[in-house]
C-alpha positions in Angstrom: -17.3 12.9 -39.3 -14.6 13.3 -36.5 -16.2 16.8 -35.8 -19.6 15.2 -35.8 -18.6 13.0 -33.2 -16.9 16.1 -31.0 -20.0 17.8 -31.3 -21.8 14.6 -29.6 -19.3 14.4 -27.0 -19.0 17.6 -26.4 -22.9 18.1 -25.6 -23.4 15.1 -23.8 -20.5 16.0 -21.2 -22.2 19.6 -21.0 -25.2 17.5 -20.5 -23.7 15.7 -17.7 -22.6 18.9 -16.0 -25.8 20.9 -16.3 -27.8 17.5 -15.2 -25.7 17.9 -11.7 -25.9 21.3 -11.3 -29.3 21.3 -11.6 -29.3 18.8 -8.9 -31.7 16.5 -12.0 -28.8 13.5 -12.0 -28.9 13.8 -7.8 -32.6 14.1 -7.6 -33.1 11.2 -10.3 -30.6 9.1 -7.7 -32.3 10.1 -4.7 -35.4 9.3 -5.8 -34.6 5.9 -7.5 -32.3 4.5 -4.7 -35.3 5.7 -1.9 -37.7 3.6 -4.1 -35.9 0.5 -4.5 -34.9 0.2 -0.5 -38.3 1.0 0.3 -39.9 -1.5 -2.0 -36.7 -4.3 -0.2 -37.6 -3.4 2.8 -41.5 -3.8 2.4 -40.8 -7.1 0.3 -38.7 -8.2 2.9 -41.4 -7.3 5.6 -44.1 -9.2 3.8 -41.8 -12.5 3.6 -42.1 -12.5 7.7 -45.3 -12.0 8.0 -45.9 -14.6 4.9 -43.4 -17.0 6.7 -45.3 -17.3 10.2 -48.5 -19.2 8.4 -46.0 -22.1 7.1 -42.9 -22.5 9.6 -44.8 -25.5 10.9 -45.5 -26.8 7.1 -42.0 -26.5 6.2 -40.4 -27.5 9.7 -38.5 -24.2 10.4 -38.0 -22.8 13.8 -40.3 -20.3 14.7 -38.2 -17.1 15.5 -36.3 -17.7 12.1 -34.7 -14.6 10.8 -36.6 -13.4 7.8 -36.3 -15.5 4.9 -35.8 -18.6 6.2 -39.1 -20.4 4.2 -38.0 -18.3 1.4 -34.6 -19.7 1.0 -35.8 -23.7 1.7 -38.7 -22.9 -1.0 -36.1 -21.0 -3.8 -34.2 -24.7 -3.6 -37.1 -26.7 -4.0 -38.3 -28.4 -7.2 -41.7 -26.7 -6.7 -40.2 -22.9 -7.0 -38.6 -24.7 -10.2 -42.4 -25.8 -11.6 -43.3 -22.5 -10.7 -40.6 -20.8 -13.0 -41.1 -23.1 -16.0 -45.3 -21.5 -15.3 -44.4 -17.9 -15.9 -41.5 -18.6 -18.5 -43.2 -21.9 -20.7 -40.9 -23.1 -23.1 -37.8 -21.8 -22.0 -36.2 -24.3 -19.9 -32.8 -23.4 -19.8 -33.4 -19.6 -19.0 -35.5 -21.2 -16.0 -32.1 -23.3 -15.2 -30.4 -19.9 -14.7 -33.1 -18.0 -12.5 -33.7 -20.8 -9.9 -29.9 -19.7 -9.1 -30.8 -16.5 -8.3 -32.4 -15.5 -4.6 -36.1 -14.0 -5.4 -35.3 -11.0 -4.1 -33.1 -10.2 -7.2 -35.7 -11.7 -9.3 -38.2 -8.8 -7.9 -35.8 -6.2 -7.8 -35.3 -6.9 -11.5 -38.6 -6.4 -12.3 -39.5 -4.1 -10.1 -36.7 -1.9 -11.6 -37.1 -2.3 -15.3 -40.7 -0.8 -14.8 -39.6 1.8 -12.6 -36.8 2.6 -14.1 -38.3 2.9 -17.8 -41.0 4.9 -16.4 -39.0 7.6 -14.4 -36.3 7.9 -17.1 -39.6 9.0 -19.0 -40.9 11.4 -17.0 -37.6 12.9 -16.2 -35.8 12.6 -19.3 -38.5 13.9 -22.1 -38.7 17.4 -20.8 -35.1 17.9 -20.9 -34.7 18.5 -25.3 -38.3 20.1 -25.0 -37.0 22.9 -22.4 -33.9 23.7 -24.4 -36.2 24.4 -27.4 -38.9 26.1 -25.6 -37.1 28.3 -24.0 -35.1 28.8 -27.5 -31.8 28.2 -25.7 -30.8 25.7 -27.6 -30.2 28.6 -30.7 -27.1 29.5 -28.9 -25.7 25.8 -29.3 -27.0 25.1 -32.7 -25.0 28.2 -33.8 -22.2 25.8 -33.9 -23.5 22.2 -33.5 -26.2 20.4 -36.0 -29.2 19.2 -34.3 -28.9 15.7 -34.8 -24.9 15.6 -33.2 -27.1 18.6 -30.4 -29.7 15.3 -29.6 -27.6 12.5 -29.4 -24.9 14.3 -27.1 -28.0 14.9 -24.8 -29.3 11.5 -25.2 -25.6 10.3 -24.0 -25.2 12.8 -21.8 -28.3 11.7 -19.6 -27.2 7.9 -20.4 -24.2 8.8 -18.5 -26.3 9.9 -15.3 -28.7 6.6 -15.3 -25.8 4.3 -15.3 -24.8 5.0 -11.5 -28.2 5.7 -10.5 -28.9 1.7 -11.3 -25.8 0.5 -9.8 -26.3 2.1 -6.5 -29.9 1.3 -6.5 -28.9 -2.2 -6.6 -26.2 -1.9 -3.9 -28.9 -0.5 -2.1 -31.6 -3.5 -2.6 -28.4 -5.4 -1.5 -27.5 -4.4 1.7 -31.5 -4.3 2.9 -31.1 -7.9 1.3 -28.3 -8.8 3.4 -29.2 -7.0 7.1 -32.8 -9.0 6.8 -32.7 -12.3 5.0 -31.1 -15.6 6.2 -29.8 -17.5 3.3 -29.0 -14.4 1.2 -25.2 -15.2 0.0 -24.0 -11.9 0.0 -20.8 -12.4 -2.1 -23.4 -14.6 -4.8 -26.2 -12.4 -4.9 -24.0 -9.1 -4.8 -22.7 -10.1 -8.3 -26.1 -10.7 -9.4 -27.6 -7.2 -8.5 -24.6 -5.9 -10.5 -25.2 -8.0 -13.7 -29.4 -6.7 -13.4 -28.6 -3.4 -12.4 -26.6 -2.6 -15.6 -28.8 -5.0 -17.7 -31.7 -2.9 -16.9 -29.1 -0.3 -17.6 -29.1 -1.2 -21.4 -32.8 -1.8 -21.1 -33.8 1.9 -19.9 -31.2 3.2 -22.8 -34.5 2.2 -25.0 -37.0 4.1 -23.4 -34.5 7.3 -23.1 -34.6 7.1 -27.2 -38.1 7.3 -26.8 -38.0 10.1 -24.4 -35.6 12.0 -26.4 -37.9 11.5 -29.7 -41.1 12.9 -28.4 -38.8 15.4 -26.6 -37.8 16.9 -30.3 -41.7 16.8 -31.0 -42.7 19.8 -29.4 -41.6 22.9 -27.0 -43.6 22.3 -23.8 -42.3 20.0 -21.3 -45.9 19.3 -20.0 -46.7 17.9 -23.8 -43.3 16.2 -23.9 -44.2 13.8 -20.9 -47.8 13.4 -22.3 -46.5 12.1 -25.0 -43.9 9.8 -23.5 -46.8 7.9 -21.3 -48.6 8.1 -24.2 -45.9 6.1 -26.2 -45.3 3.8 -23.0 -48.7 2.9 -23.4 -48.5 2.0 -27.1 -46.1 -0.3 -26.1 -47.7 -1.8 -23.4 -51.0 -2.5 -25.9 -48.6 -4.2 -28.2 -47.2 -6.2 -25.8 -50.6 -7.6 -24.3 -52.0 -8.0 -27.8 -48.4 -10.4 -28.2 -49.2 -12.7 -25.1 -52.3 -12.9 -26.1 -51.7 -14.1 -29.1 -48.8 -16.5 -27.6 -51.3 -18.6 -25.6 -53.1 -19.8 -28.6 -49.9 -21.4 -30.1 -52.1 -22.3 -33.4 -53.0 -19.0 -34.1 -51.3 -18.3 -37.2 -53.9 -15.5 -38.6 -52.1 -12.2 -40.1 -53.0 -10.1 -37.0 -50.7 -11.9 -34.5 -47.7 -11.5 -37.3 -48.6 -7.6 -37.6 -48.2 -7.8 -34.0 -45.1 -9.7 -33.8 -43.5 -7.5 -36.1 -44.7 -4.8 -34.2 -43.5 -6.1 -30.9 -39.7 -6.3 -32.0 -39.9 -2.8 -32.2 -40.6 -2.8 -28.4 -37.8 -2.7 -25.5 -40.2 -5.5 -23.9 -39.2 -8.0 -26.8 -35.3 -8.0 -25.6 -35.8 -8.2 -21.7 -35.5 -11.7 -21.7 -33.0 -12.2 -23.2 -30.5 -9.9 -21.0 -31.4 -12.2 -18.1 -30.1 -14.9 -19.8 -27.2 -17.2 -19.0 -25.5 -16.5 -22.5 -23.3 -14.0 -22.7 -23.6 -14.0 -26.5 -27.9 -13.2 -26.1 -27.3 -10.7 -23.9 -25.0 -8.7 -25.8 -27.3 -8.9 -28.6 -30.2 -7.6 -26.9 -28.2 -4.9 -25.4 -27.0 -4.3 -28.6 -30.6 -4.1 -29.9 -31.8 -2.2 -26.7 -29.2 0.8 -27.9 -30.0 1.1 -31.3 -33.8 0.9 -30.5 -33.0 3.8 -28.3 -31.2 5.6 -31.4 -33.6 4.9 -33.5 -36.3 6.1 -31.6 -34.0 9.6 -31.4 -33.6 9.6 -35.2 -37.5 9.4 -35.7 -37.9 11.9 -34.1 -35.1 14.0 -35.4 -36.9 13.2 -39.1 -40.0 14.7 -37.7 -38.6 18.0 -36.9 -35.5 18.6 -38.8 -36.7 20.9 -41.3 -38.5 23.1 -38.2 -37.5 26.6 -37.2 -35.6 26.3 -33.7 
């Protein structure tokens, strides 16, 4: 067992060191960080223009810095009502949003999509190269292949964590430079507690992209089928709020689906931006050992094949 373990640390720090040799974990940050202060700075862009048409309405200067309406409307019982729309039935995770600044809110989701979706593309090649190419005979002259998958999946966990972190210290300073009532001290704390929750939830989707990575030896293939297996998801999860609207609904399709859908990253996203501490390490929790399981799957599938 303890040389198990070695083997998994010892590939996922070789991971680490190829990823930023090869410039991947740079490119990956580049990429990310350019993204999210693009999409800030366009969001914050859009709240002046959006702004001018109700200054009068809400009795703010004209000449406001950016933001202004925004701020008066995120402390209004109508952005509450608003909240309690999208989130029905769950009043006290509304309670904890309406403390955060909007901006947050779409930086969240802006990153959780974005995020799942280029850890895909740029994580499910990375197994399928090694195999391809059959280099990755000269490690599993010495390693097994399951401790060989799990040191890469931890190896390229180790490169998304400060890819989301600065990508949120990015969204934050935008933030800050452009928006009156943005509380930088406040809402810096927040970016931090989404960047690494979205963190735990792109650890999910890297399982996925490291289980169709084991599937086959062409990268190409490899990211087919890791937008092919995004969009499972993604038909599971509108099948479940479909479903969720008719609250009577109690046929045997919608608990096929249910079941289904808590095999999903989507089904623990709420609950990381949660005010309990206790929820949110449980869906973190969840998020990783989706993300192994996912790996192990795939390591079932192809165990037994000649590398």
């Amino acid at each position: 067992m303890k040389r198990f373990f070695s083997h998994i640390w010892i590939t996922a720090i070789h991971e680490f060191k190829d990823s930023i040799r090869s410039r991947w974990a740079v490119s990956l940050m580049l990429i990310y960080l350019a993204i999210c202060m693009f999409m800030s700075y366009q969001f914050t862009g859009f709240l002046a223009k959006a702004e001018i048409q109700v200054m009068k309405t809400l009795s703010v200067a004209e000449g406001a810095k950016a933001g202004a309406v925004t701020s008066r409307l995120w402390e209004t019982k109508t952005y509450r009502n608003i909240m309690m729309e999208v989130y029905k039935q769950d009043e006290e995770l509304v309670d904890h949003l309406v403390q955060v600044h909007p901006v947050v809110l779409i930086y969240a989701w802006f990153t959780v999509i974005l995020g799942a979706m280029l850890t895909l593309l740029m994580s499910s090649p990375r197994v399928a190269d090694e195999l391809g190419t059959r280099s990755a005979r000269f490690v599993l002259y010495r390693s097994d292949q399951l401790s060989w998958c799990l040191g890469k999946y931890w190896g390229q966990a180790i490169v998304l964590l400060p890819v989301l972190l600065v990508s949120a210290l990015g969204v934050w300073v935008i933030a800050a430079i452009r928006l009156e009532g943005f509380k930088p001290v406040q809402m810096l704390s927040y970016l931090m507690e989404y960047g690494f929750m979205s963190y735990l939830y792109v650890l999910a989707w890297l399982g996925l992209a490291t289980c169709v990575s084991q599937l086959t030896k062409s990268q190409f293939l490899a990211v087919v089928f890791a937008i092919g297996g995004a969009f499972v998801f993604g038909v599971i999860e509108g099948f479940h709020e479909h479903f969720r609207w008719f609250e009577t609904d109690k046929t045997n399709w919608r608990q096929l689906i249910d079941v289904f859908y808590q095999f999903t990253p989507m089904s623990y996203r709420g609950h990381l931006w949660g005010p309990e501490r206790s929820r949110q390490i449980i869906a973190g929790l969840m998020l990783i050992g989706l993300g192994h399981l996912f790996l192990v799957l795939g390591y079932f599938a192809t165990y037994r094949r000649d590398i």
